[in-house]
N, C-alpha and C positions, 0 to 999 in steps of 0.2 A: 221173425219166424224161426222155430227151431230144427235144427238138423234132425235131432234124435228128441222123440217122448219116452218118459219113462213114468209108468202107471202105477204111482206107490199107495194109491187109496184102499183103505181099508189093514196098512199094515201099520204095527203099533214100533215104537220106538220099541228096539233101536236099527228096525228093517231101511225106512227108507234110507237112512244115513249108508247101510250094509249094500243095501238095493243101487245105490248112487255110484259109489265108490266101487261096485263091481263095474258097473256101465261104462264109468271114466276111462276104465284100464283098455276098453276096445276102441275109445273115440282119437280121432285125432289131433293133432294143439288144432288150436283155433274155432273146432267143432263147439258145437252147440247144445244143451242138454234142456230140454224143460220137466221139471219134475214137476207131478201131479201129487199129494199128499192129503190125506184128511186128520192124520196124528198131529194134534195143535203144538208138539215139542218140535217138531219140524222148523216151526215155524224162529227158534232160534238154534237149533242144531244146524241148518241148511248155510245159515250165514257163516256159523263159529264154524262149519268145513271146509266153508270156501277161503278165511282165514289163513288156518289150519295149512290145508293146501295150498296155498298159493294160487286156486284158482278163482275167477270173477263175478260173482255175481252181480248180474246184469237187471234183473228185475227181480221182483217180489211182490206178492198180492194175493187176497184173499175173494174168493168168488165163492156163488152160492154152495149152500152144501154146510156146512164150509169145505170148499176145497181151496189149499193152499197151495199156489204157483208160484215154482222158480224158474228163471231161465238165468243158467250157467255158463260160463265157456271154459273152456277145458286150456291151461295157461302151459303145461308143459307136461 
């Protein structure tokens, strides 16, 4: 289960990436993020951030809708 949702449906690239990486800046290490997305570029921007970042992703998955779910942890 996640600490924090973050609701990025409906916003086109390159929001949820803008949307994520604001939210990071108020979590704590170790916190938890799940992001909600229906922009199908998500679907490999989300990883190449976590990358990127140096932070984790934990899960990834596509549920109806399509909605695309991440769950993050926030690494430092």
């Amino acid at each position: 289960m996640a600490a924090h949702t973050l609701d990025a449906r409906g916003s086109a690239c390159p929001m949820p990436i803008v949307k994520t990486a604001q939210a990071f800046k108020t979590l704590a290490v170790g916190d938890t993020l799940e992001i909600l997305a229906t922009d199908r570029g998500a679907v490999s921007d989300v990883p190449a951030w976590c990358t990127f970042t140096g932070n984790e992703l934990i899960e990834q998955s596509e549920e109806e809708g399509p909605v695309f779910r991440f769950l993050v942890r926030k690494a430092s």
